[in-house]
MIVO-748830 format. One record per residue (C-alpha): x negated, z, y negated; residue in three letters; residue number from 1. Coordinates in nm, 2 decimals. Layout:
   east     up  north type seq
      X      Z      Y  ALA NUM
...
//
This chain:
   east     up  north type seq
  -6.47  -3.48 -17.42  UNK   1
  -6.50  -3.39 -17.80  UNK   2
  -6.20  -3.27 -17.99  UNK   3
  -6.13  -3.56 -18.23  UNK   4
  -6.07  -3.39 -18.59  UNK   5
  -5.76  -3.47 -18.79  UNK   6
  -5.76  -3.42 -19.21  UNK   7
  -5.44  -3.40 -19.41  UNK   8
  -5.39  -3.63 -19.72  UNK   9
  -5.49  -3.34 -19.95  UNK  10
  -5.78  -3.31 -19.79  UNK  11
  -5.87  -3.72 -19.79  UNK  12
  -5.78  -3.71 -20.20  UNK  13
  -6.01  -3.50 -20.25  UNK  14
  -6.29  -3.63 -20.07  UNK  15
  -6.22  -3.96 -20.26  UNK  16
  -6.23  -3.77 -20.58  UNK  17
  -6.56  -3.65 -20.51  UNK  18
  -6.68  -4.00 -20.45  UNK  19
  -6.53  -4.12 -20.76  UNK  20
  -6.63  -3.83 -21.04  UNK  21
  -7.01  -3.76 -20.88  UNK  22
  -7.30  -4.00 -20.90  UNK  23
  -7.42  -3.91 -20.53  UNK  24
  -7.42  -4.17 -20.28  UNK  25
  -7.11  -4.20 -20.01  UNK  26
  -7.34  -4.13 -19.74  UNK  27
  -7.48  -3.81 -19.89  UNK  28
  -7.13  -3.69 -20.00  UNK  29
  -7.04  -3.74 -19.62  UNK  30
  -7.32  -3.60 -19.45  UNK  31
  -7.23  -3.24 -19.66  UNK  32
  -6.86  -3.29 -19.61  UNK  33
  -6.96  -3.35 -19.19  UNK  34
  -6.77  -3.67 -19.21  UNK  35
  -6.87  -3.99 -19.13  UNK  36
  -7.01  -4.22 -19.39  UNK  37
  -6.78  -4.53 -19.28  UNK  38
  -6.45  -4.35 -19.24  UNK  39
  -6.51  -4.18 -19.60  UNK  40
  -6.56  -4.55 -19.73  UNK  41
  -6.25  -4.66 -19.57  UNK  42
  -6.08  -4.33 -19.75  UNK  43
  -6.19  -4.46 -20.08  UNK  44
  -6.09  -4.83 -20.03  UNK  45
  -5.70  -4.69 -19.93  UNK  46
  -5.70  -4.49 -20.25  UNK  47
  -5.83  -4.81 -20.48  UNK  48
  -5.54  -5.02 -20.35  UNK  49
  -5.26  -5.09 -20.61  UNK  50
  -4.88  -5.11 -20.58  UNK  51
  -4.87  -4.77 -20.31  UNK  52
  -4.99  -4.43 -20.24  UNK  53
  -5.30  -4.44 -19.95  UNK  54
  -5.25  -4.06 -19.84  UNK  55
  -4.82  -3.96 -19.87  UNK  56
  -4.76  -3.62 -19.86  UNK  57
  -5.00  -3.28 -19.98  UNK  58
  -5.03  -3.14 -19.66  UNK  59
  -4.74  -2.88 -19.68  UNK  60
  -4.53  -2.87 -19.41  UNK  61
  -4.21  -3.06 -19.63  UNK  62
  -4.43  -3.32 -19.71  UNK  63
  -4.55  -3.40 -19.32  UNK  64
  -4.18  -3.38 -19.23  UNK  65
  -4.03  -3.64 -19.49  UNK  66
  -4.33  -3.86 -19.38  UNK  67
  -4.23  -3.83 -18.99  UNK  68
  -3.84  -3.87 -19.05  UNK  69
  -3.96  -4.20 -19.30  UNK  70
  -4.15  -4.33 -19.01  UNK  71
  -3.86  -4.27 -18.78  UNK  72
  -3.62  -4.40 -19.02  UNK  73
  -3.85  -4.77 -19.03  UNK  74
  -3.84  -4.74 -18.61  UNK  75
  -3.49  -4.73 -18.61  UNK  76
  -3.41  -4.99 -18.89  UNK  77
  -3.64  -5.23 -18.68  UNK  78
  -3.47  -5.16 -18.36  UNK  79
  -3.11  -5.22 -18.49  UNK  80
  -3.25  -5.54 -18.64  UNK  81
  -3.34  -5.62 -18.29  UNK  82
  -3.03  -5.54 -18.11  UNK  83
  -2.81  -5.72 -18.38  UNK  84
  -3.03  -6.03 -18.28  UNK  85
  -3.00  -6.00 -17.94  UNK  86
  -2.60  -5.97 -17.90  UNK  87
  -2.47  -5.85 -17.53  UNK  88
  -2.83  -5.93 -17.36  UNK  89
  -2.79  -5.60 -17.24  UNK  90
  -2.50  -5.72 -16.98  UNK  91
  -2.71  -6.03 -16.87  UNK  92
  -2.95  -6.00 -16.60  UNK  93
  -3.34  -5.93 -16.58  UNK  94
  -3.43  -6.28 -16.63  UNK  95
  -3.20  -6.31 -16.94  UNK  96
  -3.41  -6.04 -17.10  UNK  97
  -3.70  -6.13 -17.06  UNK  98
  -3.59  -6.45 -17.24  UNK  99
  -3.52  -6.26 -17.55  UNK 100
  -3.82  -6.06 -17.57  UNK 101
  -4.00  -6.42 -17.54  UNK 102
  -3.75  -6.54 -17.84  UNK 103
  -3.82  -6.25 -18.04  UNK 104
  -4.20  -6.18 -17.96  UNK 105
  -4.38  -6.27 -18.25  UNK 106
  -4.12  -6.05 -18.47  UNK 107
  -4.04  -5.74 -18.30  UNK 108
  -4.31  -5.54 -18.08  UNK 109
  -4.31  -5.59 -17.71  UNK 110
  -4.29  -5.30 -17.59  UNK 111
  -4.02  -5.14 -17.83  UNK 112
  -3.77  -5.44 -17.69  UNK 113
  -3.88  -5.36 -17.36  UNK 114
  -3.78  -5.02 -17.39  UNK 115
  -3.47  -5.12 -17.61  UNK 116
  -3.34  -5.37 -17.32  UNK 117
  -3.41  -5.14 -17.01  UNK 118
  -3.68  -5.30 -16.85  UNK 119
  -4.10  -5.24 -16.78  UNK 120
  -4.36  -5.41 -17.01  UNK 121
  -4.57  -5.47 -16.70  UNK 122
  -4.28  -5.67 -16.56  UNK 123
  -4.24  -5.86 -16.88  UNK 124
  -4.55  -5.96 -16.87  UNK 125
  -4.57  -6.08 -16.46  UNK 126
  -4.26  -6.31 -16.52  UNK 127
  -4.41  -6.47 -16.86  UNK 128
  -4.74  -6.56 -16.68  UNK 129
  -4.57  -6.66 -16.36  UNK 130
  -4.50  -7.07 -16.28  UNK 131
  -4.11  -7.17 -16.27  UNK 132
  -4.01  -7.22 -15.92  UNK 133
  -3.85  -7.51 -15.79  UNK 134
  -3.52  -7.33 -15.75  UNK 135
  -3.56  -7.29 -16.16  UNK 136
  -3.70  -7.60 -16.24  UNK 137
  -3.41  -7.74 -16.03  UNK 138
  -3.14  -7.49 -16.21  UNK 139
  -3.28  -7.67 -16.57  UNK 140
  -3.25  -8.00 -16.43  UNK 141
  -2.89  -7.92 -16.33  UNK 142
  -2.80  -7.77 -16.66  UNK 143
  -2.88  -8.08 -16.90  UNK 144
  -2.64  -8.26 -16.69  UNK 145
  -2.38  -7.97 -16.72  UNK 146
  -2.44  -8.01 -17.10  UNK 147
  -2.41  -8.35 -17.11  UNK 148
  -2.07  -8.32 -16.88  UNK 149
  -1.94  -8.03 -17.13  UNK 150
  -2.04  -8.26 -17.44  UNK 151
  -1.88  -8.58 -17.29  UNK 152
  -1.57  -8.39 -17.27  UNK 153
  -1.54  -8.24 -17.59  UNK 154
  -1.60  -7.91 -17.50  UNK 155
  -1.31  -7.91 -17.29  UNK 156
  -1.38  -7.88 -16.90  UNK 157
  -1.49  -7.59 -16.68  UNK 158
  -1.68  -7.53 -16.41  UNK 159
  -1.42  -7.68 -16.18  UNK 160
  -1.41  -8.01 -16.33  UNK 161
  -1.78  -8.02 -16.43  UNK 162
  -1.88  -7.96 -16.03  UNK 163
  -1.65  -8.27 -15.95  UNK 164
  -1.83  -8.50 -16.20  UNK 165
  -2.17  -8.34 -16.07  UNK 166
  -2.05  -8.45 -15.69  UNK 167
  -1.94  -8.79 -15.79  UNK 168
  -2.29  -8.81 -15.91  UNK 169
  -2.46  -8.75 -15.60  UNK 170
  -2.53  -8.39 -15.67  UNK 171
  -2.52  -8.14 -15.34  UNK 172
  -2.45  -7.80 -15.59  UNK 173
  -2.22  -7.54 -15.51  UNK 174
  -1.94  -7.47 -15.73  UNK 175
  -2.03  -7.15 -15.79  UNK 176
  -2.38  -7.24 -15.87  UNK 177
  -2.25  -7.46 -16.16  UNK 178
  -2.00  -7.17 -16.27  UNK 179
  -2.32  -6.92 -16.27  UNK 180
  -2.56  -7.17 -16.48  UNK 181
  -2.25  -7.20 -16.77  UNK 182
  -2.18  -6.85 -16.73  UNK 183
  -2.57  -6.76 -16.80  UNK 184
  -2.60  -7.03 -17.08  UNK 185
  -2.27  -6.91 -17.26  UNK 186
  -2.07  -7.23 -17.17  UNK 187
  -1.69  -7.23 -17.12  UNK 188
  -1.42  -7.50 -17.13  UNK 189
  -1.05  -7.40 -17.26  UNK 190
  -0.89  -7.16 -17.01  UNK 191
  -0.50  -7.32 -16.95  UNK 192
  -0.19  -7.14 -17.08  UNK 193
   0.13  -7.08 -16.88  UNK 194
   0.40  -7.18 -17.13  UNK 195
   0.72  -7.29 -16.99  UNK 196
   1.00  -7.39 -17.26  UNK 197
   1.34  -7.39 -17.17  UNK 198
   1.52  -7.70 -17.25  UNK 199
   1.92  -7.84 -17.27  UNK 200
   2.03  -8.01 -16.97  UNK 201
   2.31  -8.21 -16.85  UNK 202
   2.50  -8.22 -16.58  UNK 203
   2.35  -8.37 -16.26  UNK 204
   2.59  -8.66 -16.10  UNK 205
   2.73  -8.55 -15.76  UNK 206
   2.55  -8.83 -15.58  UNK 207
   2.16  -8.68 -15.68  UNK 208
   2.02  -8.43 -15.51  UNK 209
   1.68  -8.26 -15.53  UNK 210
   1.45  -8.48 -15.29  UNK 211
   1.15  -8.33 -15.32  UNK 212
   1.24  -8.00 -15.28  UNK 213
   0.85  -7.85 -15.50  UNK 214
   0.65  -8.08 -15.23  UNK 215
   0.41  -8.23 -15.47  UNK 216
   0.24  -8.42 -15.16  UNK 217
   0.27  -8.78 -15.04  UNK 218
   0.12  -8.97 -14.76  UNK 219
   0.09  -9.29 -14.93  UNK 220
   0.04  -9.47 -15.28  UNK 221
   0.36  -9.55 -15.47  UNK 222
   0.62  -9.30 -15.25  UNK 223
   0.70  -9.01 -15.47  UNK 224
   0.68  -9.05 -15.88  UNK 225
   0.75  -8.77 -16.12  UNK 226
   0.80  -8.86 -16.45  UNK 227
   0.91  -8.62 -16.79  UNK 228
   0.93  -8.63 -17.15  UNK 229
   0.71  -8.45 -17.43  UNK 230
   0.67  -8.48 -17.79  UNK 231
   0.36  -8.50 -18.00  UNK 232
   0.34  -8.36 -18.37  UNK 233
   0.16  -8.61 -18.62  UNK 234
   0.21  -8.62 -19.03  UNK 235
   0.48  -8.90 -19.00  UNK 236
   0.69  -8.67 -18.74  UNK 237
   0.76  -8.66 -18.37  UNK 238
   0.61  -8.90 -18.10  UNK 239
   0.78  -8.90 -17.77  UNK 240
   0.55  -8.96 -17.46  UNK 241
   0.72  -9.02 -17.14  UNK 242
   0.49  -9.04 -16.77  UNK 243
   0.52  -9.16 -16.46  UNK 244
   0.27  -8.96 -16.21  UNK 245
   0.20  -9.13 -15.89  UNK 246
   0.20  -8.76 -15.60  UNK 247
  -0.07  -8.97 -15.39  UNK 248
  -0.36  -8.98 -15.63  UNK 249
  -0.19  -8.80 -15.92  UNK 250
  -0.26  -9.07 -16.20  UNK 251
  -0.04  -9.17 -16.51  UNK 252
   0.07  -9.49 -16.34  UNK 253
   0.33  -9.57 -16.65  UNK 254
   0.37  -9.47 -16.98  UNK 255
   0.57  -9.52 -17.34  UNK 256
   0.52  -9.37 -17.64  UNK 257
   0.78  -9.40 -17.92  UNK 258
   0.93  -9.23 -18.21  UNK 259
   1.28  -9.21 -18.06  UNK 260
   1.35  -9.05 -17.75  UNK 261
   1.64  -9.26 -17.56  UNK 262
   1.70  -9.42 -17.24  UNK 263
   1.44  -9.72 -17.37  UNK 264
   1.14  -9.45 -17.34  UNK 265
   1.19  -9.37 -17.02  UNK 266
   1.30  -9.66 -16.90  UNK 267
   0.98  -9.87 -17.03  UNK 268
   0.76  -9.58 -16.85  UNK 269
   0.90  -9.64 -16.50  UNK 270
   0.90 -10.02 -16.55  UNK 271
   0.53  -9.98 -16.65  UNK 272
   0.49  -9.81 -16.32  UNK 273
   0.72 -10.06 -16.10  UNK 274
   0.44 -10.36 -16.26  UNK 275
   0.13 -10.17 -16.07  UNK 276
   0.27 -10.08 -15.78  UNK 277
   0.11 -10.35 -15.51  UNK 278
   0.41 -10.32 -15.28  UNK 279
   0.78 -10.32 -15.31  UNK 280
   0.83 -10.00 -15.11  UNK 281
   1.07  -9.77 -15.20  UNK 282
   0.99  -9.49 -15.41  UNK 283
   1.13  -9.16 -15.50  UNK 284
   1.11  -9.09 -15.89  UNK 285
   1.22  -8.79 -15.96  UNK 286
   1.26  -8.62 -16.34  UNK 287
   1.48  -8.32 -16.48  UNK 288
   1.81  -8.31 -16.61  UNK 289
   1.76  -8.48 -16.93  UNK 290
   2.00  -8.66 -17.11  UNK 291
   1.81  -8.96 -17.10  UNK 292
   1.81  -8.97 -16.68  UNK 293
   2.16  -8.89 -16.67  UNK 294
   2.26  -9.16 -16.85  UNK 295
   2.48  -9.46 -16.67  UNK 296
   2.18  -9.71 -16.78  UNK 297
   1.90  -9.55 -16.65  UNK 298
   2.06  -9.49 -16.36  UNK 299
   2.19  -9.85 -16.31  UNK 300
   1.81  -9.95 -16.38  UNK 301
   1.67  -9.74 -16.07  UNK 302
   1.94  -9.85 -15.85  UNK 303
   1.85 -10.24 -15.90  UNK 304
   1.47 -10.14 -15.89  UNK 305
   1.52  -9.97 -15.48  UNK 306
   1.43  -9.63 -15.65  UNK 307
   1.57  -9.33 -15.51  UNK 308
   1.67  -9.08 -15.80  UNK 309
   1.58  -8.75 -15.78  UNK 310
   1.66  -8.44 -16.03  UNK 311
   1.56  -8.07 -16.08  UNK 312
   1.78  -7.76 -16.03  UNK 313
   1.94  -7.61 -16.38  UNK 314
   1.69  -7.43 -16.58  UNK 315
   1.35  -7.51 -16.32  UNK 316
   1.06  -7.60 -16.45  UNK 317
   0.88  -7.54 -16.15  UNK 318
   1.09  -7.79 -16.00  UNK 319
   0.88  -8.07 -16.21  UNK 320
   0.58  -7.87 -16.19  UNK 321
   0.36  -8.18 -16.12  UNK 322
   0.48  -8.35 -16.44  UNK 323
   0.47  -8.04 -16.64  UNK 324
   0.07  -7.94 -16.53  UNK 325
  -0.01  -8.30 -16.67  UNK 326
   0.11  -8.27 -17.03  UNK 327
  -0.03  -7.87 -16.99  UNK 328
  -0.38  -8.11 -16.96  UNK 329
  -0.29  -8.34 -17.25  UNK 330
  -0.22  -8.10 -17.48  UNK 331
  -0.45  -7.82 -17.42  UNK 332
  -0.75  -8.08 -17.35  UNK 333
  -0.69  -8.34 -17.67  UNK 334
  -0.36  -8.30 -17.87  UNK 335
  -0.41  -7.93 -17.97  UNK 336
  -0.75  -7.97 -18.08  UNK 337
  -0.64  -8.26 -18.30  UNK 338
  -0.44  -8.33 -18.67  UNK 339
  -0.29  -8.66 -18.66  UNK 340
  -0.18  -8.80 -18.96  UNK 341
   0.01  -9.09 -18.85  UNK 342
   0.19  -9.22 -18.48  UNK 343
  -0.07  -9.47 -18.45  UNK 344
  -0.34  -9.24 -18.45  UNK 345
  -0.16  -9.02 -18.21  UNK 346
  -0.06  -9.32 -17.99  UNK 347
  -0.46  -9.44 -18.03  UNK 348
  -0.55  -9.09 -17.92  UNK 349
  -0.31  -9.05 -17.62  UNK 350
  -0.34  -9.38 -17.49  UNK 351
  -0.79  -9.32 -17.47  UNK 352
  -0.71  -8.96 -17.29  UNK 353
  -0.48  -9.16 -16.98  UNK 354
  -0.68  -9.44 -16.95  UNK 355
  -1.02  -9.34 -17.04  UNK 356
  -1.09  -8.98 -16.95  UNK 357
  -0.77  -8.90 -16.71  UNK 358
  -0.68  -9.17 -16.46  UNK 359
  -1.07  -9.26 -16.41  UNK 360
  -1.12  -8.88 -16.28  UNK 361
  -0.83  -8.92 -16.02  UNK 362
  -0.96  -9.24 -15.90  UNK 363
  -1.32  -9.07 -15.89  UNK 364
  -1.15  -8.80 -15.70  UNK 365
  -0.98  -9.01 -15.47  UNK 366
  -1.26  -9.16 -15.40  UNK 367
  -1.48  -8.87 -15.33  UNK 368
  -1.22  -8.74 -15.08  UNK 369
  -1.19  -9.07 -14.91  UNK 370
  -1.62  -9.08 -14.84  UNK 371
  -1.53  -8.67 -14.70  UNK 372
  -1.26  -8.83 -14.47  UNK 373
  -1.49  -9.09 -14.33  UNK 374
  -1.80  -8.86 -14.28  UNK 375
//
């Protein structure tokens, strides 16, 4: 195998100023110089184009080096362009990378991103030629419908929620697999905060006690009710939102909204519950130590209504956990991702999140538990 001869830039300038001072044809010139005709042609193309130099340097030593550390300094400019474009790919898995060098193919070279991202060209090149399988073309069948779940919700749910609304559809996916497929495709609800406020309480009359003692559980519809009170900020001031939360399927079974908080608000929440229930069984409702379920009328109202009061320790939350994880829901899901500029559109708002998006997922729930308990 011949020795393939290398010429420095001094020596290529002055083979094209031969050319370009004598009269003597190129292939003459190159035949005495011992070059070949076509790569001396070539030589005197570079030199006539405009706007940059065709051979950088002299062929000194300083010159060769600023050309090699200007070379290196274009290699590394392209790769940070690269990695800048390509974010945290470098935490994702094999299949994820080759997804960006597929993305990014016709701007960056191949095999510099292969390098860059840690994994073989040859490999690169296997997975882009090879069909989907039906695990994958089952995974991106799966994931529009995880979209379309995340979208429907505003952005809101997680996996968790997203997998119940996938089985209620009929799909047979683990919930893992559906947290994997949003963790892969950069999809996340809003994580819940634990935020507990300490409120004033009254004092509990002797004759109520604690009945439920934290046991969130009941065997049948319309047993055990929780209710509370919260307050929603709009642009004309405070809206006060009472529940009533049925323990058997956990659904807002009454309601009032109003910009006073008195006895009327919660009292209009538990007769909006006492108006669904299909049976006149008695219940167990119990609340916190509010001065609104202390008061002599709301207690004469349970008493003629067969409802067995029930109140909270001093100073536990916990005590109306169930109550308190539902307005954790409201707020995080759809009041603290909204402005509202009047009551209305506040009272607009709450009411479409209780009867649109949050009692139709119990009921879905319910009834997905119910078809487990038959099977």
């Amino acid at each position: 195998m011949s020795h393939r001869r290398r010429y420095s830039p001094e020596y290529k300038q002055e083979a094209v100023r031969l050319v370009q001072q004598s009269d003597t044809p190129v292939s003459e010139i190159a035949r005495n110089l011992g070059i070949n005709d076509n790569m001396l042609r070539r030589w005197v193309k570079q030199a006539s184009e405009p706007g940059k130099s065709a051979f950088p340097g002299h062929g000194n030593p300083r010159d060769e080096e600023v050309a090699r550390l200007q070379r290196e300094l274009r290699q590394v400019k392209k790769e940070r362009g690269f990695f800048a474009r390509s974010g945290n790919v470098l935490r994702k898995g094999i299949q994820v990378r080759f997804q960006m060098i597929e993305r990014c193919r016709e701007t960056y070279p191949v095999s510099m991103m292969c390098r860059l991202l840690k994994v073989s060209t040859s490999g690169y090149y296997d997975w882009r030629h090879r069909p989907p399988s039906k695990r994958a073309l089952d995974n991106q069948r799966l994931l529009k419908k995880v979209v379309a779940l995340h979208d429907d919700s505003d952005g809101v749910h997680g996996s968790p929620r997203i997998w119940e609304d996938l089985r209620y559809d009929g799909e047979t996916c683990s919930l893992n697999r559906v947290a994997r497929l949003m963790k892969e495709n950069e999809i996340q609800g809003i994580p819940s905060t634990r935020k507990w406020r300490r409120r004033k309480s009254t004092q509990r009359p002797e004759s109520i006690k604690n009945h439920l003692e934290r046991d969130f559980t009941a065997e049948e519809p319309g047993a055990k009710w929780v209710t509370d009170i919260t307050y929603i900020r709009t642009g004309e001031g405070w809206l006060y939102l009472t529940i009533v939360v049925d323990l058997f399927c956990g659904q807002v079974v009454g309601w009032s909204m109003s910009h006073r908080m008195d006895r009327q608000l919660v009292i209009q929440a538990v007769l909006m519950a006492l108006w669904q229930q299909k049976s006149k069984s008695h219940v167990v409702l119990h609340s916190d130590r509010g001065s609104q379920f202390t008061s002599h009328e709301y207690q004469q109202f349970l008493a003629g209504h067969n409802i067995t009061c029930s109140m909270s320790a001093v100073g536990s939350c916990y005590d109306n956990a169930a109550a308190e994880s539902f307005f954790g829901l409201l707020k995080r899901e759809r009041v603290n991702r909204r402005r509202y500029a009047t009551r209305s559109e506040a009272r607009a708002d709450v009411f479409e999140y209780i009867e649109i998006t949050y009692n139709p997922r119990k009921r879905r729930k319910l009834e997905q538990l119910s078809q487990t308990t038959l099977n």
